[in-house]
Chimera marker file (.cmm) of the C-alpha trace (Angstrom):
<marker_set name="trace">
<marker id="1" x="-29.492" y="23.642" z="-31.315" r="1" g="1" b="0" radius="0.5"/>
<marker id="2" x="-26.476" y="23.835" z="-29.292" r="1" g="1" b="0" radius="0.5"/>
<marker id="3" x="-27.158" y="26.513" z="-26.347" r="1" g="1" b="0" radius="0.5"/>
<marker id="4" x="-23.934" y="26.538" z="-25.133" r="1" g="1" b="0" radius="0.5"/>
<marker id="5" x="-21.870" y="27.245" z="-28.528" r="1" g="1" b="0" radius="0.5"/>
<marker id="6" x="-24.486" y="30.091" z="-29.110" r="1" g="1" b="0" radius="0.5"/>
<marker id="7" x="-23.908" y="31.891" z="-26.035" r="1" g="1" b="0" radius="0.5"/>
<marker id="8" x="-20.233" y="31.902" z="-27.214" r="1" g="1" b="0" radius="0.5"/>
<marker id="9" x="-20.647" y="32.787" z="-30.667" r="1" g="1" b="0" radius="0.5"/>
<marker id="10" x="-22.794" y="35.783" z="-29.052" r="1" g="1" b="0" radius="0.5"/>
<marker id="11" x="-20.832" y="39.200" z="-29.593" r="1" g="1" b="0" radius="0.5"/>
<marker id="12" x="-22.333" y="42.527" z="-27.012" r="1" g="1" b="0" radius="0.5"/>
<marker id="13" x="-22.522" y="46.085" z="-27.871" r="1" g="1" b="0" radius="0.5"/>
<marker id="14" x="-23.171" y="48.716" z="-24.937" r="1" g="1" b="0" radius="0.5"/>
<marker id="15" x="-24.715" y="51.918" z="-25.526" r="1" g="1" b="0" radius="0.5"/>
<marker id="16" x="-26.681" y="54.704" z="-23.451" r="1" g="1" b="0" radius="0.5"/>
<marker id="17" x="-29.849" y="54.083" z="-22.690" r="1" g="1" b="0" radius="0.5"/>
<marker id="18" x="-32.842" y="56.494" z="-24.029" r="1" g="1" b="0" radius="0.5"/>
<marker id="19" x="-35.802" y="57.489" z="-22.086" r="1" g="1" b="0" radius="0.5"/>
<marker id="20" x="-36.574" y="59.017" z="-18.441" r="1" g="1" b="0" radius="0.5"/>
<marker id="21" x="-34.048" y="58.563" z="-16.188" r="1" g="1" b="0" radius="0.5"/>
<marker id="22" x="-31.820" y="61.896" z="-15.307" r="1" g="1" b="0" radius="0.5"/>
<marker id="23" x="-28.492" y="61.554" z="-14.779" r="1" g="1" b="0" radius="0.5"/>
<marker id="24" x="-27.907" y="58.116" z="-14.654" r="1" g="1" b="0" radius="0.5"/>
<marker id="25" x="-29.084" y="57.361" z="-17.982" r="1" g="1" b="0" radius="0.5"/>
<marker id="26" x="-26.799" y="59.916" z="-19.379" r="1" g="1" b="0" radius="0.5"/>
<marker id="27" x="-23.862" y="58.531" z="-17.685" r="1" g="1" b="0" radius="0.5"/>
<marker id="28" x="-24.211" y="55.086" z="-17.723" r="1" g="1" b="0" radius="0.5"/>
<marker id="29" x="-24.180" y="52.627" z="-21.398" r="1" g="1" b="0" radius="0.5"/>
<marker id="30" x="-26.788" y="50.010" z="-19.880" r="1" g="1" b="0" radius="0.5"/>
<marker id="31" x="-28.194" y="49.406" z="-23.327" r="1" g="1" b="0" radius="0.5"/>
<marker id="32" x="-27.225" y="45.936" z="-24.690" r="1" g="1" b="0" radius="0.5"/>
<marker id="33" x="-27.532" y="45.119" z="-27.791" r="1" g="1" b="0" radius="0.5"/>
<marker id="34" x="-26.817" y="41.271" z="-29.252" r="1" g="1" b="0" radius="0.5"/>
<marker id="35" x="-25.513" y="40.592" z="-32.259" r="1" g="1" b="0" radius="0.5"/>
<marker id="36" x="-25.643" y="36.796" z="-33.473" r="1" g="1" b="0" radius="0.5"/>
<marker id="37" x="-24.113" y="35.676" z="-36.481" r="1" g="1" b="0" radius="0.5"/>
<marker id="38" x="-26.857" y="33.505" z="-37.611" r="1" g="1" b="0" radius="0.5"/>
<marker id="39" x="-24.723" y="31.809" z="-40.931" r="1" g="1" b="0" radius="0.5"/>
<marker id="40" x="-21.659" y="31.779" z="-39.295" r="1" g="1" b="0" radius="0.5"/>
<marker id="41" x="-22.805" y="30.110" z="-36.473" r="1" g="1" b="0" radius="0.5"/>
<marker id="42" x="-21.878" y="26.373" z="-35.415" r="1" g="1" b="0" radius="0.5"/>
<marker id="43" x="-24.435" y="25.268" z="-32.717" r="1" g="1" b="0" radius="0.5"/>
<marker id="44" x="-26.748" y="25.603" z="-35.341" r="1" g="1" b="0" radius="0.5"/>
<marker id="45" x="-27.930" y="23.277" z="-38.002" r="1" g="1" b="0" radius="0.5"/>
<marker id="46" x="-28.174" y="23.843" z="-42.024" r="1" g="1" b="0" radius="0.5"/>
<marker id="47" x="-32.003" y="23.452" z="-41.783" r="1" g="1" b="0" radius="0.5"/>
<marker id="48" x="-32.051" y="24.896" z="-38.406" r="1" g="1" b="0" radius="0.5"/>
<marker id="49" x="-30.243" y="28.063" z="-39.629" r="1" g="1" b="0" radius="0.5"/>
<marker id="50" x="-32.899" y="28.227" z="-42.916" r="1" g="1" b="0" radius="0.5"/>
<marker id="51" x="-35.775" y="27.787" z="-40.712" r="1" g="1" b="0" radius="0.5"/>
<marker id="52" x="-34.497" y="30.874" z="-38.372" r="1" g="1" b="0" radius="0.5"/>
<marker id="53" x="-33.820" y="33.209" z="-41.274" r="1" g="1" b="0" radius="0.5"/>
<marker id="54" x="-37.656" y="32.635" z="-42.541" r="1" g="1" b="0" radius="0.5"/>
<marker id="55" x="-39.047" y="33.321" z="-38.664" r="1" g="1" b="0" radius="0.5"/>
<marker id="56" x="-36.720" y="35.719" z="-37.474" r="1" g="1" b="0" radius="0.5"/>
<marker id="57" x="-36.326" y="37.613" z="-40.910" r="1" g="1" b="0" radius="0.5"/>
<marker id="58" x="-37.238" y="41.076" z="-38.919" r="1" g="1" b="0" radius="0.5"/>
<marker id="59" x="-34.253" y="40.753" z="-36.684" r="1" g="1" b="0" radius="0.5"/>
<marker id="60" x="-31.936" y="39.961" z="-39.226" r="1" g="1" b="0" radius="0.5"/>
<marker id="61" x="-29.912" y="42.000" z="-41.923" r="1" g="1" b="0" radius="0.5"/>
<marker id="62" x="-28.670" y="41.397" z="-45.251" r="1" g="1" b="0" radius="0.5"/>
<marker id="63" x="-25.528" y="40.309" z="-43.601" r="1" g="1" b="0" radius="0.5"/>
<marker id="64" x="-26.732" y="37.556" z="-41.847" r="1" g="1" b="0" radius="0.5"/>
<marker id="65" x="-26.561" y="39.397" z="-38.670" r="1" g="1" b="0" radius="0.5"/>
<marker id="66" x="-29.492" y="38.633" z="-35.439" r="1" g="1" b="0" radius="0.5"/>
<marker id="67" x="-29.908" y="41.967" z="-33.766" r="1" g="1" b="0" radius="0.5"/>
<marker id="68" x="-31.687" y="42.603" z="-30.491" r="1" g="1" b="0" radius="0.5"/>
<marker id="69" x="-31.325" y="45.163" z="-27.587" r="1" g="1" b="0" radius="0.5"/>
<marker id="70" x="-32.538" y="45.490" z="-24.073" r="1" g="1" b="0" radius="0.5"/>
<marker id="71" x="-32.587" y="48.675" z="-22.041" r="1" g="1" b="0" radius="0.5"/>
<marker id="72" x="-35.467" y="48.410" z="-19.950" r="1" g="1" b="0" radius="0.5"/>
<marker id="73" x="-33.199" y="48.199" z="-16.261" r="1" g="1" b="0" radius="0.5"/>
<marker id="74" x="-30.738" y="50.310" z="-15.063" r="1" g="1" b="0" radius="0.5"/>
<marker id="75" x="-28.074" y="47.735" z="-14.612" r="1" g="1" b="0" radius="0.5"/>
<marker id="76" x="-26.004" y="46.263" z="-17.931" r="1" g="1" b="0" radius="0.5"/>
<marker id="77" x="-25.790" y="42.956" z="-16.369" r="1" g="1" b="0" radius="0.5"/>
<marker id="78" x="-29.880" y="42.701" z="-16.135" r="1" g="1" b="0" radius="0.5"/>
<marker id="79" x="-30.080" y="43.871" z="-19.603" r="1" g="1" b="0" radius="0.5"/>
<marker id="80" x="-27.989" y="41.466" z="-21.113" r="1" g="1" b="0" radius="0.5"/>
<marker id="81" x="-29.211" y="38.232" z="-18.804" r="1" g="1" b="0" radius="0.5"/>
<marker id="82" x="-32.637" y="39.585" z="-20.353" r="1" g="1" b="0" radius="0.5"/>
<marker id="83" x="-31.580" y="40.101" z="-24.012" r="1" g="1" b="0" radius="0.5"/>
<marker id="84" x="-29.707" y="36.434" z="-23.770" r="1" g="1" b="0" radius="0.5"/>
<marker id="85" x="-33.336" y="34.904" z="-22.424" r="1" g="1" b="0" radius="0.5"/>
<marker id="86" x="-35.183" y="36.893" z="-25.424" r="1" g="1" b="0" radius="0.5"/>
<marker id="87" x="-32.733" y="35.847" z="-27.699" r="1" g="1" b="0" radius="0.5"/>
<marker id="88" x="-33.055" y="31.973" z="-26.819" r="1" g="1" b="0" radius="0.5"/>
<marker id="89" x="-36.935" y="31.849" z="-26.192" r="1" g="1" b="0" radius="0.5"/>
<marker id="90" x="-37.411" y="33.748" z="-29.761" r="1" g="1" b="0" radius="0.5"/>
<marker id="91" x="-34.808" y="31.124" z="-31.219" r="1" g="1" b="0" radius="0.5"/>
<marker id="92" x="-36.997" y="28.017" z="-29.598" r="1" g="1" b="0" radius="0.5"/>
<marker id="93" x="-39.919" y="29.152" z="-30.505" r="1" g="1" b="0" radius="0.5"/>
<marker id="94" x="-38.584" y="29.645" z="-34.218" r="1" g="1" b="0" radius="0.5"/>
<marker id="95" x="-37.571" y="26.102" z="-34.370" r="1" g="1" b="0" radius="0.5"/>
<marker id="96" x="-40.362" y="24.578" z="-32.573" r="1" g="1" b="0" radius="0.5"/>
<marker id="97" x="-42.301" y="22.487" z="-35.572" r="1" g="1" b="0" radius="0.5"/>
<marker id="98" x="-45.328" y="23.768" z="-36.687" r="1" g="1" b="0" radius="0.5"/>
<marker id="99" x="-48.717" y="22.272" z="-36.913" r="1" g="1" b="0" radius="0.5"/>
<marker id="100" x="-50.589" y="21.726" z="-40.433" r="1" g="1" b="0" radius="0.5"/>
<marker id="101" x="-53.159" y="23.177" z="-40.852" r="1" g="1" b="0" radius="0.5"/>
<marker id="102" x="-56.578" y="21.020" z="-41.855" r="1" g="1" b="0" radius="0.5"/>
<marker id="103" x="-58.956" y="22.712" z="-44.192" r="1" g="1" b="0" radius="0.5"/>
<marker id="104" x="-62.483" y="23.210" z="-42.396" r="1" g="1" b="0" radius="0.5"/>
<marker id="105" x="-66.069" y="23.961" z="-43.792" r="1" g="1" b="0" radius="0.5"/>
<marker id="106" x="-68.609" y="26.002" z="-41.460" r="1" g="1" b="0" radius="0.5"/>
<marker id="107" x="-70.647" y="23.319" z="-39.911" r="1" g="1" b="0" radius="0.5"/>
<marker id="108" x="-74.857" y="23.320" z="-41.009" r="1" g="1" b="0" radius="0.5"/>
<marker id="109" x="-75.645" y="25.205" z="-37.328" r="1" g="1" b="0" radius="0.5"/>
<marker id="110" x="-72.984" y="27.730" z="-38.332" r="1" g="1" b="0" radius="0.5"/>
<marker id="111" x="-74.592" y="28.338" z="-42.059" r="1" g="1" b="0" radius="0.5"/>
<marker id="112" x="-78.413" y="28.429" z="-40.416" r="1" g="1" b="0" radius="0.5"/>
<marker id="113" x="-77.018" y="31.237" z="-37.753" r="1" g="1" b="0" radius="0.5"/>
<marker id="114" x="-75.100" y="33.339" z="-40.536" r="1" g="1" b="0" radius="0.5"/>
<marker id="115" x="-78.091" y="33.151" z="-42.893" r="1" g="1" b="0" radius="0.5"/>
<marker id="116" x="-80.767" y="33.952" z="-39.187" r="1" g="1" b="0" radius="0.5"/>
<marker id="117" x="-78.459" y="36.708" z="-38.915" r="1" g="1" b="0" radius="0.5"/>
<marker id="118" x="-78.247" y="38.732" z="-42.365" r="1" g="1" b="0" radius="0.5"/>
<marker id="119" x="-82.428" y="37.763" z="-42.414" r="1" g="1" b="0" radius="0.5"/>
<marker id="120" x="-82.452" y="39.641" z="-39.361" r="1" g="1" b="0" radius="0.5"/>
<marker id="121" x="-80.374" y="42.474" z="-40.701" r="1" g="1" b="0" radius="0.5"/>
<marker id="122" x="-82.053" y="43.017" z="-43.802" r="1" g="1" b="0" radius="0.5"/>
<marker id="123" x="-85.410" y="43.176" z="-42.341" r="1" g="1" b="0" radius="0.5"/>
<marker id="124" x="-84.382" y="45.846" z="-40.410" r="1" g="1" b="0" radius="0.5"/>
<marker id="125" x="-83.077" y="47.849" z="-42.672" r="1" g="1" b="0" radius="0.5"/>
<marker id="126" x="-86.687" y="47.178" z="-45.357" r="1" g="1" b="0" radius="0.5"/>
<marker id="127" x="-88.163" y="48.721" z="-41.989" r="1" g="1" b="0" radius="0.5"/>
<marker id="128" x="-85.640" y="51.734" z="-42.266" r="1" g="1" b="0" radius="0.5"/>
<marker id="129" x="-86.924" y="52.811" z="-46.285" r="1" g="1" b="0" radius="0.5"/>
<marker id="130" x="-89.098" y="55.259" z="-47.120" r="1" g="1" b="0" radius="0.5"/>
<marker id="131" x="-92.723" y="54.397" z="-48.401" r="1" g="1" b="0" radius="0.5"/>
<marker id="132" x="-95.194" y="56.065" z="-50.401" r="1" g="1" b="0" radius="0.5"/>
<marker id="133" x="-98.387" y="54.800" z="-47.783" r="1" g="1" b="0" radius="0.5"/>
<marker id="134" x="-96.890" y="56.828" z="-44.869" r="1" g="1" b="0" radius="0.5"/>
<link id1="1" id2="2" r="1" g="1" b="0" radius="0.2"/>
<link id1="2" id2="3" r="1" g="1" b="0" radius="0.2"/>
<link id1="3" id2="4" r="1" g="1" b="0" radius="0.2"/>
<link id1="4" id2="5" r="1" g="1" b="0" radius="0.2"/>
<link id1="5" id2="6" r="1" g="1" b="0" radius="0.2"/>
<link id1="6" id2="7" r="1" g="1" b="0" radius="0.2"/>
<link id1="7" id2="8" r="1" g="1" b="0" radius="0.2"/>
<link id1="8" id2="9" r="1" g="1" b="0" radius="0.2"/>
<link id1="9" id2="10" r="1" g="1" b="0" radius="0.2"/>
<link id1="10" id2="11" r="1" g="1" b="0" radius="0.2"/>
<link id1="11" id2="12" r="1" g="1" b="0" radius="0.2"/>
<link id1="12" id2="13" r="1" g="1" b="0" radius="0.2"/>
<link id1="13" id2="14" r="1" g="1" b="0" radius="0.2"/>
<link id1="14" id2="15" r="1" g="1" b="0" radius="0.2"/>
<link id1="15" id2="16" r="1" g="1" b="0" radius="0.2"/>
<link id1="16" id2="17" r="1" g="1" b="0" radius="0.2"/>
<link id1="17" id2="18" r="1" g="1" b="0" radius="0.2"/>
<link id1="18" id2="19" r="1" g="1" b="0" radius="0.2"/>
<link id1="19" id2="20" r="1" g="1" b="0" radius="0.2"/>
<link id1="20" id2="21" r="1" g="1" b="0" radius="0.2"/>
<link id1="21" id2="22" r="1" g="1" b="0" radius="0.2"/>
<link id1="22" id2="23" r="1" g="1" b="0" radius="0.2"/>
<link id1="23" id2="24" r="1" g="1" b="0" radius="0.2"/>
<link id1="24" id2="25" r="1" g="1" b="0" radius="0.2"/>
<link id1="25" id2="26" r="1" g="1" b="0" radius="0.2"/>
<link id1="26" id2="27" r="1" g="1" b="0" radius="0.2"/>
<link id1="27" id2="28" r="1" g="1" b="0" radius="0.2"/>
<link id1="28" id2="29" r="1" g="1" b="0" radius="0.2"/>
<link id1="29" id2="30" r="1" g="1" b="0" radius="0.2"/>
<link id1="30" id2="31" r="1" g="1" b="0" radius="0.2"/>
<link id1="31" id2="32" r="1" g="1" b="0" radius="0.2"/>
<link id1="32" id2="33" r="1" g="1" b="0" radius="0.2"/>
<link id1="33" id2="34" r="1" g="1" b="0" radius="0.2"/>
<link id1="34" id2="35" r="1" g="1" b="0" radius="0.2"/>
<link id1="35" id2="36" r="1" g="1" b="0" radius="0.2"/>
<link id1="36" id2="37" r="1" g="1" b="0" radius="0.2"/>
<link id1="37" id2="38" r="1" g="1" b="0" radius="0.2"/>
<link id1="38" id2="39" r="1" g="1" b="0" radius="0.2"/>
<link id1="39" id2="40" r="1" g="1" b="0" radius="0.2"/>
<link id1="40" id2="41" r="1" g="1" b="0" radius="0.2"/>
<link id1="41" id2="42" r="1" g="1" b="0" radius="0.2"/>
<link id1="42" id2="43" r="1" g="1" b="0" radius="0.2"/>
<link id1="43" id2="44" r="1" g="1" b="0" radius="0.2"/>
<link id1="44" id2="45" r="1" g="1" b="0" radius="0.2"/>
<link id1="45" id2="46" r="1" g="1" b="0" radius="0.2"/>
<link id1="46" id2="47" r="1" g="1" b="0" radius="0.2"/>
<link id1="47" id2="48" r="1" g="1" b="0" radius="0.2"/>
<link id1="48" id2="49" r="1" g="1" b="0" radius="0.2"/>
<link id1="49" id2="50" r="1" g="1" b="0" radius="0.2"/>
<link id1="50" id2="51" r="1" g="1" b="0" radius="0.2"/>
<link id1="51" id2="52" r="1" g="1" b="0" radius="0.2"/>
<link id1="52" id2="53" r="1" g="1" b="0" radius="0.2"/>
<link id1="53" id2="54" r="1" g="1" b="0" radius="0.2"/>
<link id1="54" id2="55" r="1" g="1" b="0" radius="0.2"/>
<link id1="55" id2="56" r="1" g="1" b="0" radius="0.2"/>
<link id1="56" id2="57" r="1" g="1" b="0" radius="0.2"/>
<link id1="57" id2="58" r="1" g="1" b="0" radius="0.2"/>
<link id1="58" id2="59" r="1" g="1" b="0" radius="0.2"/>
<link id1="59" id2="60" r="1" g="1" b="0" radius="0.2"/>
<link id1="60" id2="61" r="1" g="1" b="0" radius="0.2"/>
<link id1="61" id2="62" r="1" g="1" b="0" radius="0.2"/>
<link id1="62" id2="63" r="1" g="1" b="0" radius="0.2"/>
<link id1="63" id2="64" r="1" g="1" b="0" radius="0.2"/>
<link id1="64" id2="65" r="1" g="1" b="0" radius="0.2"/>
<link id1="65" id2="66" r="1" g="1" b="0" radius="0.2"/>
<link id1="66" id2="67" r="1" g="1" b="0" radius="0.2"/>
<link id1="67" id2="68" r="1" g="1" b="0" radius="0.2"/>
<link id1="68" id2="69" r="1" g="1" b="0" radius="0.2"/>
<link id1="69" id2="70" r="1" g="1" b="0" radius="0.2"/>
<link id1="70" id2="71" r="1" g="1" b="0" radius="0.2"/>
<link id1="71" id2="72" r="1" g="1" b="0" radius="0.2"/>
<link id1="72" id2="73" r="1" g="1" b="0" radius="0.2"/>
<link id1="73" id2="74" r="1" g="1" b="0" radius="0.2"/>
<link id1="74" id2="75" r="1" g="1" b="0" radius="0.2"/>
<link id1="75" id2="76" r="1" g="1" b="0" radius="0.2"/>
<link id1="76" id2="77" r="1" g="1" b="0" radius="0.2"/>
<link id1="77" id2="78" r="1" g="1" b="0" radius="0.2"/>
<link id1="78" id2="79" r="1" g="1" b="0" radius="0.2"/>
<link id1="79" id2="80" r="1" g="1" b="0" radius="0.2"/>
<link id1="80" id2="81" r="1" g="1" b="0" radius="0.2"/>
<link id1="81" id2="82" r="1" g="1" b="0" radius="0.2"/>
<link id1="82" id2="83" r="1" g="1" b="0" radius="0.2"/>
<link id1="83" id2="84" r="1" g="1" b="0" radius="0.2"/>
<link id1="84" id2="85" r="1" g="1" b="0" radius="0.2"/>
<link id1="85" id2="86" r="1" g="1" b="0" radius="0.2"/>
<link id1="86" id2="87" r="1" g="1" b="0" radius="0.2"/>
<link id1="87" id2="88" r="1" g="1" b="0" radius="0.2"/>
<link id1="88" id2="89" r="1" g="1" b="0" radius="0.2"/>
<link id1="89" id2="90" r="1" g="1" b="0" radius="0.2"/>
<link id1="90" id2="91" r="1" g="1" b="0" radius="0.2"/>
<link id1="91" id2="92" r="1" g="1" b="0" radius="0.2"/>
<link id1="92" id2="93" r="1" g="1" b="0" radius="0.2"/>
<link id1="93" id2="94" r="1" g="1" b="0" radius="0.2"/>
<link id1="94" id2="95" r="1" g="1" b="0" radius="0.2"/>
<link id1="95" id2="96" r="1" g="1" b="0" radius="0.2"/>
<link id1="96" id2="97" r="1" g="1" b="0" radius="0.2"/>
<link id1="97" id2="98" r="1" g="1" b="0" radius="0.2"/>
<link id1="98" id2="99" r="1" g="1" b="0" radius="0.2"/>
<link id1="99" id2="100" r="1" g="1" b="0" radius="0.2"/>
<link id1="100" id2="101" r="1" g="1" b="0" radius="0.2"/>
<link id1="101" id2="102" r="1" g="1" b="0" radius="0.2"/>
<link id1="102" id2="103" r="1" g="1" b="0" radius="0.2"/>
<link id1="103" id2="104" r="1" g="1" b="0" radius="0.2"/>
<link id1="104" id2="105" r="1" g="1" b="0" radius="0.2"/>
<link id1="105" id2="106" r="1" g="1" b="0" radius="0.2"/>
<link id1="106" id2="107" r="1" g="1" b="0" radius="0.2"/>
<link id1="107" id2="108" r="1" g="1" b="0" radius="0.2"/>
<link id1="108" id2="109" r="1" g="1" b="0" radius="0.2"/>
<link id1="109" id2="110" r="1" g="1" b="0" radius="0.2"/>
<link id1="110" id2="111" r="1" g="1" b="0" radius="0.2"/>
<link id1="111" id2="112" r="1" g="1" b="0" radius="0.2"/>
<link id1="112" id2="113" r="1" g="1" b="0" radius="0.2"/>
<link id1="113" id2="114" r="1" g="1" b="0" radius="0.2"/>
<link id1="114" id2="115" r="1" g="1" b="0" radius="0.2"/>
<link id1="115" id2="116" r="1" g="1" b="0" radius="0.2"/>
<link id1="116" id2="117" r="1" g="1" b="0" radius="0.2"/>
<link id1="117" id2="118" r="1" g="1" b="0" radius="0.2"/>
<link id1="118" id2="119" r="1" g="1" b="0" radius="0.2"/>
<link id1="119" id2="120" r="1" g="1" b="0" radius="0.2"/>
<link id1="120" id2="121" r="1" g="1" b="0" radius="0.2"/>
<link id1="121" id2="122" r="1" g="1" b="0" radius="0.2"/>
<link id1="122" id2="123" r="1" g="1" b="0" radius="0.2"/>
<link id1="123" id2="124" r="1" g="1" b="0" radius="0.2"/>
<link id1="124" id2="125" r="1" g="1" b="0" radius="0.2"/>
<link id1="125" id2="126" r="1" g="1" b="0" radius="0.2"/>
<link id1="126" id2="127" r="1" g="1" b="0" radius="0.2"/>
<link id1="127" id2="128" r="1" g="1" b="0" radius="0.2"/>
<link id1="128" id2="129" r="1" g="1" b="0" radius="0.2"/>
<link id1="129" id2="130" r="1" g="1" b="0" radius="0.2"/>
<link id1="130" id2="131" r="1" g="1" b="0" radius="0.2"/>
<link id1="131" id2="132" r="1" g="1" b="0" radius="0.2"/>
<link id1="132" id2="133" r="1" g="1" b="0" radius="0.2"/>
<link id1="133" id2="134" r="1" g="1" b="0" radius="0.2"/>
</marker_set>
């Protein structure tokens, strides 16, 4: 992953920003949103891009766009140094490699507890049922 061609390849919308805030937020477009061509995208690799599009699926439409926003600060510039960081962590963390998993079985303690526990459970509810000698 190339960080540096990404961050070119990145294209910014601005909007106005919903929520409390008065005036300002209906003056000011500090809502960015990031749009990321994921397939057309060159500091990217062919498994790298096939790997994001299985993670990421949720942020991506049927064009192959990445979408994300940010308007949680009142200043533009935050919002998009925040969006860029979101954009990048989510991308690492997409591509980091991901751990097999090893089929377990409940060890013998485990079983014994389970099996203490249900014995327990059904006793109390015998002691719960209506009998004929009360």
């Amino acid at each position: 992953m190339n960080t540096e061609q990404i961050i070119k390849e990145l294209v910014f919308r601005t909007s106005r920003s919903s929520g409390a805030g008065g005036q300002h937020v209906n003056k000011t477009e500090s809502r960015v949103e990031l749009v990321f061509a994921v397939d057309d995208s060159e500091g990217l690799e062919a498994f790298e891009k096939v790997r994001i599009h299985k993670r990421l699926s949720g942020y991506i439409d049927s064009a192959g766009l990445m979408h994300m926003y940010c308007d949680s600060h009142r200043s533009q510039h935050r919002n998009k140094k925040l969006v860029i960081e979101r954009l990048m962590v989510s991308l690492e963390e997409a591509l980091k490699e991901q751990k097999e998993r090893k089929p377990t079985k409940p060890s013998l303690a485990a079983k014994r507890k389970r099996l203490q526990k249900k014995k327990i459970r059904s006793d109390v509810k015998q002691n719960r049922r209506w009998r004929l000698d009360d």
